[in-house]
C-alpha positions as CSV (number, residue, x, y, z in Angstrom):
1,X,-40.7,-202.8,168.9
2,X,-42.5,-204.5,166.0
3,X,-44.7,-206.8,168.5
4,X,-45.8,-203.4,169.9
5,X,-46.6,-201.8,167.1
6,X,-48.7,-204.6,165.7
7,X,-50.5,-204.9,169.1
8,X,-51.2,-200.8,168.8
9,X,-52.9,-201.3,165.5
10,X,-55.0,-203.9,166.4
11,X,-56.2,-202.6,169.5
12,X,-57.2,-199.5,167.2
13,X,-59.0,-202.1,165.0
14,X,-60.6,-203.4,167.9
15,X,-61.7,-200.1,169.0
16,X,-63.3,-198.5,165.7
17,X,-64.1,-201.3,163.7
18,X,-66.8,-203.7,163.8
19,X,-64.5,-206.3,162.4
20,X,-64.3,-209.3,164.8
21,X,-60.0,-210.3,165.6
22,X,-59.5,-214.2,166.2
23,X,-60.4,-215.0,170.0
24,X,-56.3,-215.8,170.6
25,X,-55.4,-212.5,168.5
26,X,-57.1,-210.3,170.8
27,X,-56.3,-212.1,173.8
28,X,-52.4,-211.2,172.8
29,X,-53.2,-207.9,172.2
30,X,-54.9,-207.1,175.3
31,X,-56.0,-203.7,176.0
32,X,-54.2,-200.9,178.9
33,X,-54.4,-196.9,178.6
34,X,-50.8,-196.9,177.6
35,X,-51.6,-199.4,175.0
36,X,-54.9,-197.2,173.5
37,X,-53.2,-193.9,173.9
38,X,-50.2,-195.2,171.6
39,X,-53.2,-196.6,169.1
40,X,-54.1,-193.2,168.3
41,X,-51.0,-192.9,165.9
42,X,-52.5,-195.6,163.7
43,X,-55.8,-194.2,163.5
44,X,-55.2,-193.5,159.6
45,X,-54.2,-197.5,159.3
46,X,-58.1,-197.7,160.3
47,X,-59.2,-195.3,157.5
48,X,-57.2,-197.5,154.8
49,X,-59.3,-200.3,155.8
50,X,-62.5,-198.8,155.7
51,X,-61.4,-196.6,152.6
52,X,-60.3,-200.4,150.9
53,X,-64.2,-201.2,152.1
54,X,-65.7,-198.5,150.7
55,X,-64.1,-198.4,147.5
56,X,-64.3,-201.9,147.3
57,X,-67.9,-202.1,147.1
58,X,-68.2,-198.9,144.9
59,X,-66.5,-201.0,142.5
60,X,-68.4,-203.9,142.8
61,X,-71.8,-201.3,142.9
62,X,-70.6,-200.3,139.5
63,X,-70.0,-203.2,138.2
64,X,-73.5,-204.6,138.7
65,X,-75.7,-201.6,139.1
66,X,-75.6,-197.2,138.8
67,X,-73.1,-195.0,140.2
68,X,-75.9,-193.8,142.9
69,X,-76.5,-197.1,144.1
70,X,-72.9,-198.0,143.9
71,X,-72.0,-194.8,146.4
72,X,-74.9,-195.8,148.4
73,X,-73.6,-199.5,149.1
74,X,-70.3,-198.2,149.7
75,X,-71.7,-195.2,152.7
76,X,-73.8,-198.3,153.7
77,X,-70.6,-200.9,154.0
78,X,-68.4,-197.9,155.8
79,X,-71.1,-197.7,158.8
80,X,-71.4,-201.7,158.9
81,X,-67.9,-201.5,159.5
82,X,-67.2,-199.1,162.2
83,X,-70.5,-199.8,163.6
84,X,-71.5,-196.0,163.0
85,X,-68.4,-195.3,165.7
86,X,-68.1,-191.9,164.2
87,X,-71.3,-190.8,162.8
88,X,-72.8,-191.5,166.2
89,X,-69.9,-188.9,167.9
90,X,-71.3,-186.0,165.3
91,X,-74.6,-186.7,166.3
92,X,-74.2,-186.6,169.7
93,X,-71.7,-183.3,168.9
94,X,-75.2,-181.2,167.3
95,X,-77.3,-182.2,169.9
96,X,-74.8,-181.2,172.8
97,X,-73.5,-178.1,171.1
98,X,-77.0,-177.1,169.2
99,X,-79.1,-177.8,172.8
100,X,-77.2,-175.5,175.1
101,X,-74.7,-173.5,175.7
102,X,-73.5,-174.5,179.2
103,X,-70.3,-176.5,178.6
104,X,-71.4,-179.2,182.0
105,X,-75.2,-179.4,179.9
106,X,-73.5,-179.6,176.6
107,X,-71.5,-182.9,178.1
108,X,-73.9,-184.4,179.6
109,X,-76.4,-184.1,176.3
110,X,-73.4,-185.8,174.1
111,X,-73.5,-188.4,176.8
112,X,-77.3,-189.2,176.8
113,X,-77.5,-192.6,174.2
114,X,-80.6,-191.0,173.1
115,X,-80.4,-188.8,169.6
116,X,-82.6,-185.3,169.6
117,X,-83.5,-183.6,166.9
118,X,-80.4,-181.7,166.5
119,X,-79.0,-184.9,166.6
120,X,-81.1,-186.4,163.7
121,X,-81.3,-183.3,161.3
122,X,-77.3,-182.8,161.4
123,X,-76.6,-186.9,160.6
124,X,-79.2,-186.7,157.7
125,X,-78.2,-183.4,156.6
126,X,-74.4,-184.6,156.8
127,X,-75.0,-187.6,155.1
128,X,-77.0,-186.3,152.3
129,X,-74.5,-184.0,151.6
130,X,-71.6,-186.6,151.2
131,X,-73.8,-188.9,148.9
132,X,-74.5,-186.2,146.5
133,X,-70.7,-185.0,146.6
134,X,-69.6,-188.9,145.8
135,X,-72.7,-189.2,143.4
136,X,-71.0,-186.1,141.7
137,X,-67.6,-187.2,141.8
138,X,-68.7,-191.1,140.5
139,X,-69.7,-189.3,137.4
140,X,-66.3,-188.2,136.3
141,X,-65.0,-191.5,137.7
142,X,-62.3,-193.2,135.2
143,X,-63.1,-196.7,136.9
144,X,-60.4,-196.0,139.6
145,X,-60.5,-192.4,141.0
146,X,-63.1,-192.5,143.0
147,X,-61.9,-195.6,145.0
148,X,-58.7,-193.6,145.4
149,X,-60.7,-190.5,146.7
150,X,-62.5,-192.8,148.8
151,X,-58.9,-194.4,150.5
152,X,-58.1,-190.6,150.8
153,X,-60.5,-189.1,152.4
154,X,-61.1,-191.9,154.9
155,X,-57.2,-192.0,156.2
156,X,-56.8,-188.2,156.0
157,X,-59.6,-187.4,158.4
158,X,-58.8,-190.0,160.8
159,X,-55.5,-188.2,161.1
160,X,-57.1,-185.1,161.6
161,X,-58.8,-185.6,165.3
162,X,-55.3,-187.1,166.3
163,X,-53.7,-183.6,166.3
164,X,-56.6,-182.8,169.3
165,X,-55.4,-185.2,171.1
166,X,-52.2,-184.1,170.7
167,X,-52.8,-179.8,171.1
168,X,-56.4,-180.4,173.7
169,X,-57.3,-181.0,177.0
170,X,-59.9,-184.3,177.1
171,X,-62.9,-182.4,179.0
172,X,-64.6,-185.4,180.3
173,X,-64.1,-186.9,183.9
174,X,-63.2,-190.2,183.8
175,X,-65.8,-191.7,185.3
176,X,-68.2,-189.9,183.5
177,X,-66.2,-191.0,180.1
178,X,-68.1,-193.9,177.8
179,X,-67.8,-197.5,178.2
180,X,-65.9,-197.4,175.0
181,X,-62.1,-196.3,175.7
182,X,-60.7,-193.6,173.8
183,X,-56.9,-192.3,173.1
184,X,-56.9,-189.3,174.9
185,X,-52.6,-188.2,174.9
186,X,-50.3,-188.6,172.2
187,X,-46.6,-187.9,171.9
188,X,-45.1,-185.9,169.4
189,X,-43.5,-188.8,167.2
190,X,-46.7,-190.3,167.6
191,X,-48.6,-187.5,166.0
192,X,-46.3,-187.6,163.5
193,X,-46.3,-190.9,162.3
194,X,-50.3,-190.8,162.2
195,X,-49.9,-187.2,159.8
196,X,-47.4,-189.1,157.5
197,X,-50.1,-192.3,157.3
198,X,-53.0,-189.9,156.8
199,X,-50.9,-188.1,153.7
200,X,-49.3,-190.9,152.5
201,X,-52.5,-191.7,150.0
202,X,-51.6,-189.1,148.3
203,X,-48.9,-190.2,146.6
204,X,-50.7,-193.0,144.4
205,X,-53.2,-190.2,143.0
206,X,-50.1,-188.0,142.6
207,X,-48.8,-190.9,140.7
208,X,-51.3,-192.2,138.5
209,X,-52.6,-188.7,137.4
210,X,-51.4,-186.5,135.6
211,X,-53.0,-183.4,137.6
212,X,-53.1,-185.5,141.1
213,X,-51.0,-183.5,142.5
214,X,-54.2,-180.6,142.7
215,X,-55.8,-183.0,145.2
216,X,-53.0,-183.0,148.0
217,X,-53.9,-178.9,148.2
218,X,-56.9,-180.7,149.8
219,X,-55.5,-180.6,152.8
220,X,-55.3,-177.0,152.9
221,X,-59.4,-176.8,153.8
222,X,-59.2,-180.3,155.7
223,X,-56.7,-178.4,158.1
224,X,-58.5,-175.6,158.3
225,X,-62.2,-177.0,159.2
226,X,-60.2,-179.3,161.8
227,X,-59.0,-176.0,163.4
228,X,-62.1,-174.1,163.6
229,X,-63.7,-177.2,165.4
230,X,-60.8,-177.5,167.7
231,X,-61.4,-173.6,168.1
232,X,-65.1,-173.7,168.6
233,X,-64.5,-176.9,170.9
234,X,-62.1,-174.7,173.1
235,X,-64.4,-171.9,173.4
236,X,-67.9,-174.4,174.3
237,X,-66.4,-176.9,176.7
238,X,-62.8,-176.0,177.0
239,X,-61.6,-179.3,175.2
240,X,-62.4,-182.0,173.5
241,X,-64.9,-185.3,174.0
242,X,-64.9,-187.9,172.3
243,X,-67.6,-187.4,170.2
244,X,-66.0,-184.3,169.0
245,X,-62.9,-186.3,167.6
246,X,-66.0,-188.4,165.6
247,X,-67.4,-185.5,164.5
248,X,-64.2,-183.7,163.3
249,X,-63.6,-187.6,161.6
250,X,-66.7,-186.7,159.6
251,X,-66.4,-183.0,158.9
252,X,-62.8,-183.2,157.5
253,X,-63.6,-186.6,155.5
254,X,-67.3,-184.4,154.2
255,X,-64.9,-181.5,153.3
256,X,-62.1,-183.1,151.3
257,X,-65.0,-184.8,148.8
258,X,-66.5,-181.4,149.0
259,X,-62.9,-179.7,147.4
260,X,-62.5,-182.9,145.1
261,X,-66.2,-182.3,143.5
262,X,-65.2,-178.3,143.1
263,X,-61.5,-179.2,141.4
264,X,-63.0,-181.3,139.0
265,X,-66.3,-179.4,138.3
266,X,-63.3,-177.0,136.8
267,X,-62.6,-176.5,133.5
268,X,-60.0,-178.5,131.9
269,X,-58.1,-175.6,130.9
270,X,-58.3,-173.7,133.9
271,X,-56.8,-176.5,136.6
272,X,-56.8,-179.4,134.4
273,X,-58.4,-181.5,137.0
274,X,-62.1,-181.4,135.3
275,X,-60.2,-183.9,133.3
276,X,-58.1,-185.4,135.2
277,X,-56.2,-188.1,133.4
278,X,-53.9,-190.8,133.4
């Protein structure tokens, strides 16, 4: 049972990471449907790596230079790390969905390697939006919350497009699907376990803060932005691709910053999270 379990989360690793396993490591793991389908529930195990990434070098960025540049290097070491996995499935997302409004065009646009200008003015507007919301939340940073914002929002939204793989059809033919393999079923204990991962960050926050506890109601608009893309989904192409996990990935991740900035850009004595404190 253990054996399994490790092999599940490094096949995710080796999936939707750009970080290389020993050659004998991933021959042991190997790599089956079953095998990428039962990944999915560790998805969130993925997030705490690249949220350790990210807020590692935001911590070293503040260290040695200013909080901008320090949020900067850590958006930069986040993409060198998944190899822009996600980013690239929201691109592809506003092109298909921005393009047309045929559900077989729509695919077949998400499919083409090539990025159009929906493509390019959703990425830049997506990721100019997420460095001004860190920017904002690095100047109330204590030193450490930040970094645990960072672990946070990076597991919780990698749990997120797990529960469409659990509730929605996957939409495109297999052998129309990407090189790359995908989870595209889930059991119920399996969903489960990957919710408890994607939560579990919580608890340090919850822990170390005083008013921490404010943060968890994050999930609250995480939830809801995952369910009106799984809705609008539906409605285009009667399911989901996936680029449109990536792109709920980056949404739900862009959202819970969003709701951290707007907690603590309260004042003290309303939520006590303007500032928040040890």
């Amino acid at each position: 049972m253990l054996a399994r379990e490790i092999r599940l989360f490094f096949t995710a690793w080796m999936f939707f990471t750009c970080i290389p396993l020993p050659a004998r490591l991933a021959a042991w793991v190997g790599y089956d449907t079953a095998l990428m389908n039962g990944a999915a529930r560790h998805f969130p195990l993925i997030g705490l790596m690249v949220g350790v990434v990210a807020a590692g070098m935001y911590t070293l960025g503040m260290w040695l230079f200013t909080p901008m540049v320090a949020v900067a290097l850590s958006m930069a070491a986040t993409v060198l790390a998944t190899g822009a996995f996600h980013e690239d499935g929201f691109a592809d997302v506003c092109d298909g969905f921005g393009a047309t409004r045929d559900a077989q065009r729509v695919m077949q646009i998400m499919k083409d390697s090539r990025i159009g200008a929906f493509g390019a003015i959703g990425i830049a507007l997506i990721l100019l939006i997420k460095f001004t919301t860190l920017a904002g939340l690095a100047d109330h940073d204590d030193g450490q919350f930040l970094a645990w914002i960072l672990v946070i929002g990076h597991m919780l939204s990698r749990a997120m497009p797990v529960v469409l793989i659990y509730a929605m059809q996957y939409v495109r033919p297999e052998d129309d699907a990407r090189a790359k393999p995908m989870a595209q079923a889930i059991s119920l204990p399996g969903l489960i376990i990957a919710l408890v991962w994607g939560v579990a960050p919580f608890s340090g926050l919850i822990y170390y803060y005083e008013d921490g506890w404010l943060f968890a109601l994050g999930l609250v608009p995480v939830v809801l932005a995952m369910l009106l893309m799984a809705w609008w989904f539906r409605r285009r192409i009667g399911g989901y691709t996936g680029d449109c996990l990536g792109a709920v990935q980056q949404v739900t991740e862009l959202v819970f910053y969003l709701y951290a900035l707007a907690l603590m850009m309260q004042p003290a004595d309303d939520s006590g999270a303007g500032n928040i404190s040890t």
